[in-house]
TIBA-276087 format. One line per field, with one value per residue (C-alpha): residue in three letters; x negated, y negated, z negated. Coordinates in pm, whole numbers, plus 50000, padded with zeros to 5 digits. Example, Ala and Ser with C-alpha at 12.3 -4.5 7.8 and 13.67 -1.06 7.14 Angstrom:
residuo = (ala, ser)
c1 = (48770, 48633)
c2 = (50450, 50106)
c3 = (49220, 49286)
END
This chain:
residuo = (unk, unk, unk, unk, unk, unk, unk, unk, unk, unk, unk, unk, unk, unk, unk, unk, unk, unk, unk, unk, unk, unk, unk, unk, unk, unk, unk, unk, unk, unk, unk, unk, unk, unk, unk, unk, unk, unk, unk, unk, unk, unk, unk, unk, unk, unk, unk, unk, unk, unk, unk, unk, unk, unk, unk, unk, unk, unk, unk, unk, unk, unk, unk, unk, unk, unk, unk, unk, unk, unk, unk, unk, unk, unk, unk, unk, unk, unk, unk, unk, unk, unk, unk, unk, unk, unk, unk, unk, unk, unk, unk, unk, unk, unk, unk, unk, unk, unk, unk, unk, unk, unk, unk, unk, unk, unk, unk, unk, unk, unk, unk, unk, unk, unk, unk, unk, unk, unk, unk, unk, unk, unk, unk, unk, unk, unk, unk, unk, unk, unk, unk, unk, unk, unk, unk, unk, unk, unk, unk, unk, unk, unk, unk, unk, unk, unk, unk, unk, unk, unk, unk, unk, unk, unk, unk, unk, unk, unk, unk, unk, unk, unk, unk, unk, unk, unk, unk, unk, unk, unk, unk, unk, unk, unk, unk, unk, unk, unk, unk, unk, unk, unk, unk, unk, unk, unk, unk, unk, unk, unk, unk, unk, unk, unk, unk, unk, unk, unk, unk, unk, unk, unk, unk, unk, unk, unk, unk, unk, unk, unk, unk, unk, unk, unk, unk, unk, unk, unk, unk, unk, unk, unk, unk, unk, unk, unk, unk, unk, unk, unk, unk, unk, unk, unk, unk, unk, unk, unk, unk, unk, unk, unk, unk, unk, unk, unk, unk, unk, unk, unk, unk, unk, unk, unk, unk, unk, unk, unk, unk, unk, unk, unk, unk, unk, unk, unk, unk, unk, unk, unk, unk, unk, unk, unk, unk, unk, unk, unk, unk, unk, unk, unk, unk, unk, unk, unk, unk, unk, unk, unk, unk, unk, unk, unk, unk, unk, unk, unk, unk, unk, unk, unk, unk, unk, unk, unk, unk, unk, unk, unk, unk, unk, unk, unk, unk, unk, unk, unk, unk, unk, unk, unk, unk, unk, unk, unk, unk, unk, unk, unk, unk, unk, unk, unk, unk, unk, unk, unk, unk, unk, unk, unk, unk, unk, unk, unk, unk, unk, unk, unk, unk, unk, unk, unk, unk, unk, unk, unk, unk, unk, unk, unk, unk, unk, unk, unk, unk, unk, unk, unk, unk, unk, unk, unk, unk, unk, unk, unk, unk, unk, unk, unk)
c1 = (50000, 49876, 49761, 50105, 50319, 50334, 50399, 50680, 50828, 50848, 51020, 51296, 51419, 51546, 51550, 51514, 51199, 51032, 50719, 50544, 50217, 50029, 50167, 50046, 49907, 50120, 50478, 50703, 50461, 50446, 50858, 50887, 50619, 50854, 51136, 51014, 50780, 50957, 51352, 51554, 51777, 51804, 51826, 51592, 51713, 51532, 51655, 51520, 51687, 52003, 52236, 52087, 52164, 52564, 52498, 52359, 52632, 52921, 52749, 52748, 52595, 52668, 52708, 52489, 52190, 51964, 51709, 51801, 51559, 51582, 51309, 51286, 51588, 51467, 51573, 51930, 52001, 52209, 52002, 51931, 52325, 52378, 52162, 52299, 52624, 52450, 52216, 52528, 52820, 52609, 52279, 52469, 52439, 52124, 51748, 51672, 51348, 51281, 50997, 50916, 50670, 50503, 50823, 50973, 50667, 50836, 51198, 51119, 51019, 51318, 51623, 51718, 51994, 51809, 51652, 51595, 51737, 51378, 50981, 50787, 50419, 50179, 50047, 49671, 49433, 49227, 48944, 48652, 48857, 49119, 48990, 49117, 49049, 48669, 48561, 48209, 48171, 47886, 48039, 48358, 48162, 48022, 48368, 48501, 48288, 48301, 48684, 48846, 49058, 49389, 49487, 49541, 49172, 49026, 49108, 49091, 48672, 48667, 48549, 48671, 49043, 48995, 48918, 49254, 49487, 49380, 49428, 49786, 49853, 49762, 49944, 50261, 50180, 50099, 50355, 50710, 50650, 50506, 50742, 51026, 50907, 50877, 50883, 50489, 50472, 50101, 50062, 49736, 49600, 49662, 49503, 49229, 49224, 49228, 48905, 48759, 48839, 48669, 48345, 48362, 48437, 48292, 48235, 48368, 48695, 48710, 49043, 48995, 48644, 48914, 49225, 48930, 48787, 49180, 49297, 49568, 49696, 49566, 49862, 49942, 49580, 49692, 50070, 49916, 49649, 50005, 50127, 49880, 49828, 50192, 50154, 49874, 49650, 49413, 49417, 49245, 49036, 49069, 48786, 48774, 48731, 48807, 48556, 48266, 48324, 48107, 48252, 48420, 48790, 48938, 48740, 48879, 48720, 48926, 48927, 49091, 49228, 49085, 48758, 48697, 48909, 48474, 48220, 47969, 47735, 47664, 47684, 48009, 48152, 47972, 48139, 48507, 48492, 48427, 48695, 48949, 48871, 48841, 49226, 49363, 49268, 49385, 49719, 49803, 49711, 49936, 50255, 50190, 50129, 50316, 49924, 49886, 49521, 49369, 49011, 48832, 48512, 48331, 48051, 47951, 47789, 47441, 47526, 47519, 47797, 47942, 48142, 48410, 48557, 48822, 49102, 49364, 49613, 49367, 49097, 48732, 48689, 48426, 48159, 48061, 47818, 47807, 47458, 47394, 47031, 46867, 46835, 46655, 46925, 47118, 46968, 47361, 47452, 47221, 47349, 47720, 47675, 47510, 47770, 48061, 47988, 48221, 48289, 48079, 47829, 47751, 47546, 47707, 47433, 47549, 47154, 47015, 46761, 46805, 47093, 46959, 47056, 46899, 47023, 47362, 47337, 47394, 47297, 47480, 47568, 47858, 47914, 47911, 48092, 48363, 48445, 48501, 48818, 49085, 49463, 49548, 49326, 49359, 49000, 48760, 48477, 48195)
c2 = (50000, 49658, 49401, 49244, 49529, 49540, 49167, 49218, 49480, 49274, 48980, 49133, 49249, 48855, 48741, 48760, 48770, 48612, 48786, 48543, 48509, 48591, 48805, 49152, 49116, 49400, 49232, 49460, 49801, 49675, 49649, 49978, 50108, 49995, 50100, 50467, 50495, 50270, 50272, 50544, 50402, 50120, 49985, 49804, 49551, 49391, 49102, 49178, 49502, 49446, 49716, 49611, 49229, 49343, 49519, 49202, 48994, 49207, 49280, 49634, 49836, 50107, 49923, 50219, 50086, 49905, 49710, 49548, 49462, 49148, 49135, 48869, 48709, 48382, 48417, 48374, 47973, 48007, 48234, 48019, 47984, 48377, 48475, 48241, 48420, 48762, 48706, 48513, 48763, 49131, 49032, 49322, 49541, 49505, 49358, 49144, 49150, 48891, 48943, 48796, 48534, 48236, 48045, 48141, 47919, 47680, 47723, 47726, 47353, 47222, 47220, 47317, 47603, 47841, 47695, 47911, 48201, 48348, 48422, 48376, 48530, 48479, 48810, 48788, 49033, 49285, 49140, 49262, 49290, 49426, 49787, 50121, 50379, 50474, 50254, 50118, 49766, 49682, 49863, 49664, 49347, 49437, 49503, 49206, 48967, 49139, 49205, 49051, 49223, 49250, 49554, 49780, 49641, 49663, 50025, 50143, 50041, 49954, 49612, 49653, 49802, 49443, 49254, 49341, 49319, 48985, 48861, 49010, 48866, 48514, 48534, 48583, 48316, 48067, 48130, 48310, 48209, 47816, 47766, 47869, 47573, 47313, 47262, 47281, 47161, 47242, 47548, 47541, 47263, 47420, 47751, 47510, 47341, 47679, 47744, 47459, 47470, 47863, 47673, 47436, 47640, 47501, 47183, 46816, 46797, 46470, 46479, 46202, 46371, 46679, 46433, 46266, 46639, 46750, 46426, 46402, 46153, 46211, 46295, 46542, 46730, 46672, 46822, 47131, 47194, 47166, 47420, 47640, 47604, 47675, 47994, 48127, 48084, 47849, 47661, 47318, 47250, 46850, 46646, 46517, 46189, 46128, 45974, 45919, 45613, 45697, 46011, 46079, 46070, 46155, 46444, 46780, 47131, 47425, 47799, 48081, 48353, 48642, 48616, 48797, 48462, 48263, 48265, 48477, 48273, 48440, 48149, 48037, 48419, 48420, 48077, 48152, 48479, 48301, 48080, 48342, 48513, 48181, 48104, 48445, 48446, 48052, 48132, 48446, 48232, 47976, 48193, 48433, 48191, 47806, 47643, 47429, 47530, 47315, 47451, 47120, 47037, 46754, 46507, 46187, 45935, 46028, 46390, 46566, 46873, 47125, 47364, 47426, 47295, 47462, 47269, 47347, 47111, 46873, 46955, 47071, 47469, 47552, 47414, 47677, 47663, 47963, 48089, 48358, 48389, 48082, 48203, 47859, 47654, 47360, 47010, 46927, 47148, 47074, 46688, 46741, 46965, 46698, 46440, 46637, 46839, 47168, 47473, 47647, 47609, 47920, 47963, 48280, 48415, 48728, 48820, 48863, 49000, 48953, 48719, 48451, 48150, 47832, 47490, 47657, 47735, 48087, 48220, 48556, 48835, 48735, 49103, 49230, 48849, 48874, 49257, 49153, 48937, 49095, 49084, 49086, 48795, 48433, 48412, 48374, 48635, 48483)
c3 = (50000, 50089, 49792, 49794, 49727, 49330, 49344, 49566, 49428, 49089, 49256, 49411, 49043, 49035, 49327, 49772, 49889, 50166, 50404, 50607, 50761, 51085, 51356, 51344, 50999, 50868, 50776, 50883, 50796, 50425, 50442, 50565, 50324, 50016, 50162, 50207, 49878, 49655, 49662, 49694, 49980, 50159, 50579, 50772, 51036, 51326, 51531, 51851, 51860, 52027, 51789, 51517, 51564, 51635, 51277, 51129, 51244, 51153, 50794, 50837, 50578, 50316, 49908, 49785, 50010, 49750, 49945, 50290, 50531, 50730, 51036, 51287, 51135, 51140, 51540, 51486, 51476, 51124, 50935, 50617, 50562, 50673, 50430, 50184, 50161, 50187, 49841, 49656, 49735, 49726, 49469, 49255, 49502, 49719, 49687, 50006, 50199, 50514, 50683, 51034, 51213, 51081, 51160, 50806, 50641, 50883, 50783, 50419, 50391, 50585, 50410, 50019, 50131, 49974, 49656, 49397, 49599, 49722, 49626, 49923, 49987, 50269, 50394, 50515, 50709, 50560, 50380, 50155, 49807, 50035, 50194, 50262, 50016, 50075, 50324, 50251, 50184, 50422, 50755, 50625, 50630, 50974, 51120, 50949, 51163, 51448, 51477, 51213, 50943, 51137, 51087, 51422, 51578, 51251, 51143, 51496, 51530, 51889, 51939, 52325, 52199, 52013, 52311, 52445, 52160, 52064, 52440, 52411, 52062, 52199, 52485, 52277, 51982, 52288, 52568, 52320, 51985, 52037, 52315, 52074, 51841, 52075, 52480, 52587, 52926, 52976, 52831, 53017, 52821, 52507, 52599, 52677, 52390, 52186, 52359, 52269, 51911, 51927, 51958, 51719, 51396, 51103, 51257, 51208, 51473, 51614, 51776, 52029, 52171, 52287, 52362, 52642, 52742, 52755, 52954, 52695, 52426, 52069, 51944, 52129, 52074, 51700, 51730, 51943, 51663, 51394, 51601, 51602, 51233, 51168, 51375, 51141, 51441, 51293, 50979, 50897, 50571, 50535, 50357, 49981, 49981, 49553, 49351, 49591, 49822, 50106, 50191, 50507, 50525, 50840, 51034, 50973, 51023, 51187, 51091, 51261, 51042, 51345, 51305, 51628, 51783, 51663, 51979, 51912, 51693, 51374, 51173, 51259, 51228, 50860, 50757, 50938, 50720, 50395, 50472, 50574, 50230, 49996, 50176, 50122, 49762, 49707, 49898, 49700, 49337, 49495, 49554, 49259, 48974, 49084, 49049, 49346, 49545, 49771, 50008, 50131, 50221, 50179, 50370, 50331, 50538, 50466, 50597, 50280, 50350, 50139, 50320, 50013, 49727, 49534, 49368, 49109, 49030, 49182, 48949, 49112, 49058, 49246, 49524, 49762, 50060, 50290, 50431, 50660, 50568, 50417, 50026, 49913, 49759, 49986, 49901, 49954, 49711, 49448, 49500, 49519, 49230, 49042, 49097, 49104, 48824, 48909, 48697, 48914, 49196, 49473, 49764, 49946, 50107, 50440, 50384, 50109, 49908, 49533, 49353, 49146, 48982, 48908, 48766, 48727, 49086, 49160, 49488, 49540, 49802, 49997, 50044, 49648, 49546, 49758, 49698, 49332, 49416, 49147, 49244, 48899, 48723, 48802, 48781, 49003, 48963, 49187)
END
């Protein structure tokens, strides 16, 4: 069972609960996994499928079912209402699970219909605290940069099955599920523009530079990189600009949560896999505990760059610089550090010999730190 499964079987005691996340990332497999290990009967009900949709519009089901599954429902135009009724007239007789695309993070932030009805939870990837039962760590590691941790390319090994099922999951994020959220008249562009941002991973994104390369307004470079976020196809780690007036305020850095989506630069893989992980773990803190996480980075105009900082309720966690190779402390680091003054300080090093620390800096294996993420601790063990 996936890393979200005890979580979610606790919430739907009280009340609906909510799957979102990236396509392909295991939604609907964890849904059916509960349903068939977990409760001892239930239905599971997919949009797309034409019967089923007559089913979900008629409301027909058996009272003794106990959990109902709701995939893809976020297609039909009055599902927040639908639902509605379903939780407030049959909550005595059924637990209700909606799963589908990242349009439900979407949906969720429109509209109070459903306040206090649902838990929602952001399903990630596979990831190094994350791993199938006897998998080693380091060939993890290596498939994680390589592929990614989505889960079909990931457990299957091939790095050429990969090839092809990412260029069929992009085509149907870029030309189904973003045209369902807004009319894209040059899809072209945006592929483009997807390409572009593949390349600069990790670095500062200065949206007019690809609004001139793209021949398009800024805006619309900005509203196709929204999309794109709200799709779980990238996501953006904004600066932090507090306390420290020559910092840099409006560049932003972009991430993609495949990390086979990076050019092949091994740099850029390492620091796109930190990310992925330091998200994953901030997100699932976020939606299991009410705390509100924020991943930044921060730069300032003398160039000194840190490529994380962890925030709870808006106070500094953690600084954390990731390094493929280099063992010998960041001089941005050690000055950040200094004037930040964070609960902790860590170099996460892909290669490396021996852990050390010095000047409450400590330099550690990104491989053994990042295994040591615990599902059931709000700390943070690195």
């Amino acid at each position: 069972m996936r890393y979200l499964s005890p979580f979610i079987i606790k919430d739907l005691q009280r009340k609906m609960v909510f799957i979102g996340g990236p396509r392909q990332s295991g939604k609907t497999t964890i849904a059916k996994e509960l349903l068939k290990q977990t409760f001892s009967s239930g239905r599971y009900f997919n949009w797309d499928d034409d019967e089923d949709k007559l089913l979900i519009q008629k409301r027909k089901w058996l009272n003794e079912e106990e959990l109902l599954i709701f995939d893809e429902i976020h297609k039909f135009p009055r599902w927040k209402n639908w639902v509605k009724g379903i939780f407030d007239k049959q909550r005595e007789l059924h637990k209700i699970l909606v799963t589908g695309s990242a349009r439900l993070d979407l949906y969720r932030r429109g509209g109070d219909s459903l306040l206090g009805r649902y838990h929602y939870w952001r399903l990630h990837p596979f990831t190094l605290c994350e791993l199938p039962k006897q998998m080693d760590p380091q060939i993890a590691f290596q498939r994680l940069l390589q592929i990614g941790g989505f889960p079909e390319p990931f457990l299957a090994e091939e790095v050429s099955f990969h090839r092809r099922w990412r260029r069929e999951r992009m085509e149907r994020v870029i030309r189904d599920d973003i045209r369902d959220l807004e009319v894209i008249k040059d899809i072209s562009a945006l592929s483009l523009l997807l390409e572009m941002l593949r390349s600069r991973v990790g670095s500062l994104i200065v949206v007019s530079h690809l609004a001139q390369d793209l021949q398009v307004a800024p805006n619309t470079v900005m509203r196709w990189i929204e999309l794109l976020e709200r799709m779980y196809v990238v996501f953006t780690v904004k600066p932090y600009t507090g306390k420290m007036s020559r910092t840099l305020s409006k560049p932003f850095k972009v991430y993609f949560f495949d990390n086979g989506d990076v050019i092949e630069d091994i740099g850029q893989k390492f620091e796109n896999l930190v990310a992925c992980h330091l998200l994953k773990r901030v997100q699932f803190l976020e939606d299991r505990d009410g705390y509100t996480y924020e991943l930044k980075f921060i730069r300032d105009k003398e160039k000194h760059e840190v490529d994380f900082l962890i925030f709870r309720d808006r106070t500094l966690y953690a600084l954390i610089e990731a390094k493929w190779n280099d063992d010998k402390i960041s001089s941005s680091l050690k000055y950040f550090s200094q004037r930040l003054q964070p609960q902790k300080t860590i170099q996460l090093v892909g290669m490396l010999t021996s852990p050390y620390s010095h000047e409450q800096i400590d330099v550690l294996d990104a491989v053994q730190a990042l295994t040591r993420f615990d599902y059931n601790t709000s700390e943070w063990p690195i």
